[in-house]
BAGUDO-937279 format. One record per residue (C-alpha): x, y, z. Coordinates in steps of 0.1 Angstrom, whole numbers, plus 5000, padded with zeros to 4 digits. Example, Ala and Ser with C-alpha at 12.3 -4.5 7.8 and 13.67 -1.06 7.14 Angstrom:
BEGIN
512349555078;513749895071;
//
This chain:
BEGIN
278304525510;275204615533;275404495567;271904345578;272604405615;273004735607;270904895582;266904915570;265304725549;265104965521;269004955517;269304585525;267004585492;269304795469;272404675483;273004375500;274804095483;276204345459;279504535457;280904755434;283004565410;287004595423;288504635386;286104795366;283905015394;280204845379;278004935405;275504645396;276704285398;277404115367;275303855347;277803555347;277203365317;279103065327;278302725329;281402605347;283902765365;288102705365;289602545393;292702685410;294502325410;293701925413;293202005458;290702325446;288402105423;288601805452;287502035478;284702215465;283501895454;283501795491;281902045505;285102135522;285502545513;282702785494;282802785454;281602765426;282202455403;279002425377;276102635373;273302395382;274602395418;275302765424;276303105402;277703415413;274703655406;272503405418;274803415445;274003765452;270503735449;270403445473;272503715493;269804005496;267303765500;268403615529;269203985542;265504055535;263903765553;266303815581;267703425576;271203295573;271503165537;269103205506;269202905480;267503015448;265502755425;264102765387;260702875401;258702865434;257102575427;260402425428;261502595459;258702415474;260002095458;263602115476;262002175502;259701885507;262001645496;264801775519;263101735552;260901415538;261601085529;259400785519;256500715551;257201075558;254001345566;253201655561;250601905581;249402175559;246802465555;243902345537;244002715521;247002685496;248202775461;246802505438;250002385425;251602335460;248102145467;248801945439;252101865447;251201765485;247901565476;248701375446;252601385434;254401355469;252201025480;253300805451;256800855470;255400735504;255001085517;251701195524;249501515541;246701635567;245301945555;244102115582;241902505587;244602705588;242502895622;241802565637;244902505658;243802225677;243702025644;247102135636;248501935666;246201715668;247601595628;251301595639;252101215642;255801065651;256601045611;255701435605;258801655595;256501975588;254302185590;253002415561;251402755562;250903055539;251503385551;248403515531;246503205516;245903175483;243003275473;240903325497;243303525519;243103365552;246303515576;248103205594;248803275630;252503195623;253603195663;250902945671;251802765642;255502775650;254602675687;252702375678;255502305657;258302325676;256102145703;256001855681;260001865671;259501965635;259902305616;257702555604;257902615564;255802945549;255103055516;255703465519;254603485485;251903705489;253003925521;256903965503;259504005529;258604385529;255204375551;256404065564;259403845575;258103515589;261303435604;260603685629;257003505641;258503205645;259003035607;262102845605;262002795565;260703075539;259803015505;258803255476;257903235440;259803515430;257903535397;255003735419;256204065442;260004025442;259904045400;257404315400;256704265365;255903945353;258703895331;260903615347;260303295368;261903215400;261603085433;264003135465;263702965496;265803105528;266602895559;266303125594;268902925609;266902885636;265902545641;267602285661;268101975637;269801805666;267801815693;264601755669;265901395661;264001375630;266601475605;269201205603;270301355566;271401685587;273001565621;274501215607;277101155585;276301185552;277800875530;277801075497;279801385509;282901185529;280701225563;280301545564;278101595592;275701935577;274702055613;278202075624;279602185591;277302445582;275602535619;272402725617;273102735580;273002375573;269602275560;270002525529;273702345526;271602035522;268602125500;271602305476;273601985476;270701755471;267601945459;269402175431;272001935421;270401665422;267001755410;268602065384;265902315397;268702625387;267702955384;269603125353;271703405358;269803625337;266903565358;268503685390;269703965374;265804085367;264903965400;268104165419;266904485401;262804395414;264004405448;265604725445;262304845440;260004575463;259304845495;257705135475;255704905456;254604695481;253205025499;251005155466;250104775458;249004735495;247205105499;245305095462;244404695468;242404875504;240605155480;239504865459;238104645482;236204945499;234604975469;233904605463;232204615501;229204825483;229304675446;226504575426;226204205426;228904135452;228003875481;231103925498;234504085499;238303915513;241004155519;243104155549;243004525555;239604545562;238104565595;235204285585;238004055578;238103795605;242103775604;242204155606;243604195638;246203945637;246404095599;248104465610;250204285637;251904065613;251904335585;251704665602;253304825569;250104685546;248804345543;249004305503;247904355469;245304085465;241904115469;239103845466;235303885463;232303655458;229903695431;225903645437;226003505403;228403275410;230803125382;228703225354;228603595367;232203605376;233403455340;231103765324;233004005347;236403875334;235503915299;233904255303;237204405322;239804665302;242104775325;242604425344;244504145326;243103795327;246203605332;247603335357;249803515381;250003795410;252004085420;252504205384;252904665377;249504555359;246304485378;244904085370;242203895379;241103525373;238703295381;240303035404;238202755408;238102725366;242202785366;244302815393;242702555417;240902365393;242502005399;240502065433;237801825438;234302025458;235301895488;238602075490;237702375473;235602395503;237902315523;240602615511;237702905513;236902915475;233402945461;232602905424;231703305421;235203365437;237203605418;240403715424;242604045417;246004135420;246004535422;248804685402;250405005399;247605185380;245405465391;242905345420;240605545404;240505355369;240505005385;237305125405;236105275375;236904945353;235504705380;232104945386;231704925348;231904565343;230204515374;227204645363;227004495331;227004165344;223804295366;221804355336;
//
């Protein structure tokens, strides 16, 4: 099993979690179709039910190869324990409802995934727990929105779509200021260009359906806990430093140390809430990771030679990619992802919505499909789809114009998605 202390991230990726099976000599970890799993004897069953030693007792709560997957990606991100979730919607799910209760808040980036905005604007509020969405550049507003019932604060490592870069040690400052945690959605960076843990995130999240998949052919989320944050001295997390009535009293912080708030989102969030991810699936997604670095660095060098290209376009008013100089967040950009900084690339349309729904329909190579981080290159149209149960006002708000379009570069020739794009392009300008 690969030591994280002691090797790269490329071998963390291929190995860790993972060890060559002791009878047989498999090099790859099984796929453990089991629901349940046979107890040792009556004082086994009693206490893995208590939370007393590690084990595995029903599916739903934990697996052995999603065991291992939790494993690498925990190595990955650089955090002490991984807990993986039916997709990354529900990642975000056990998370929220770990570290809230009813009268809780939220402070969140304003430019967010549309189902995560959903989630925080209109789902979480008819359980008391409500959000300030805030410019993710506009720090001031970020403390200024922390209040005594906020347990934390939200950020995206790249924001989706209009690819703002969150300053996550400012973020984590005001945060940790206030007593309260720093959560980011990697989704879009991956933990190859960047491992938020490291700037000062206390919780990471992914929907591992996007880079860590590779291919679009499973869904999944993971979240990882850094094991950083100090539940204790916070004082806002009574769940994790109290004793907790359904467990015996098992006090989480002292039972599980750094560890403890993925002890508690397992125990309550999965169990509870049955967000499992199937064997099956972390199979797939154990054998996307293998491969995450090298594509992460053609994703990330092809998604630059498209949006060169898209700078001097016909019929494009403006162009969103990270890597580029006239990027605002481009500085802080290469310090937070000094191996590449991603495979998305948004541009604006002079024709607005009209213009960019003729573009989609007059693309070959792209796919037209609701998801990112695929081998193949897609595009959509995200105030019509993704973002769509956004009202003006917050569409606004997140950065996203009607004639926004947004690609996720694949593993194509550059070439033939500049060709495609120039092509469609300029029938659209007819």
């Amino acid at each position: 099993m690969a030591d994280p202390d002691r090797f790269g991230f490329e071998t963390l990726a291929v190995h860790a979690g993972v060890q060559p099976d002791p009878r047989t000599g498999a090099s790859n970890v099984p796929i453990y179709l089991s629901s349940s799993f046979v107890f040792e004897d009556a004082d086994h069953a009693a206490a893995l039910f208590g939370l007393e030693i590690p084990g595995h007792i029903y599916s739903r709560i934990s697996n052995p190869t999603v065991a291992a997957f939790e494993e690498r990606m925990a190595a990955l991100e650089a955090g002490v324990a991984g807990v993986a979730t039916a997709s990354g919607q529900a990642a975000f799910a056990v998370i929220a409802t770990t570290l809230t209760e009813s009268g809780g808040h939220i402070v969140a980036s304003s430019s967010l995934y549309g189902g995560t905005h959903n989630i925080l604007a209109h789902t979480l509020p008819r359980f008391g727990v409500t959000t300030t969405f805030v410019d993710v550049r506009d720090h001031a507003a970020f403390a200024a929105a922390i209040r005594p019932e906020t347990r934390f604060v939200l950020a995206e490592t790249i924001g989706n779509p209009a690819l703002t870069v969150a300053d996550l040690p400012a973020l984590a400052d005001i945060a940790h200021s206030a007593g309260v945690p720093l959560v980011v959605d990697n989704t879009f960076a991956s933990p190859y260009l960047c491992r938020p843990g490291e700037w000062g995130a206390d919780i990471v999240f992914h929907s591992a359906t996007k880079y860590i998949s590779g291919h679009g052919s499973v869904i999944g989320g993971v979240l990882v806990d850094v094991g950083t944050f100090d539940w204790a001295a916070s004082g806002r997390f009574p769940r994790l430093t109290e004793p907790y009535v359904p467990y015996g009293g098992l006090v989480f912080a002292d039972h599980y140390g750094p560890a403890a708030f993925a002890a508690l989102a397992r125990a309550e969030g999965v169990r509870d809430f049955g967000a499992a991810m199937a064997a099956e699936v972390a199979y797939r997604l154990l054998e996307g990771l293998e491969s995450l670095a090298v594509r992460m660095e053609r994703h990330s060098a092809s998604a630059r030679r498209v949006a060169e290209y898209l700078q001097s376009a016909p019929g494009v008013a403006s162009v969103s990619y990270p890597g580029l100089e006239s990027h605002p967040d481009h500085d802080l950009a290469t310090k937070l992802m000094p191996r590449g900084q991603g495979g998305i690339v948004a541009f604006v349309l002079e024709g607005g919505s009209q213009a960019g729904r003729e573009l989609i329909e007059s693309l070959r190579v792209f796919s037209h499909l609701a998801n990112v981080g695929d081998s193949r290159s897609l595009v959509i149209h995200p105030a019509s789809t993704t973002h769509a149960q956004l009202d003006p006002e917050a569409l606004h708000r997140a950065g996203i114009d009607e004639g926004l379009v947004r690609l996720s570069i694949g593993l194509e020739d550059p070439d033939d998605l500049i060709g495609d794009l120039d092509r469609a392009l300029r029938r659209v300008g007819r």
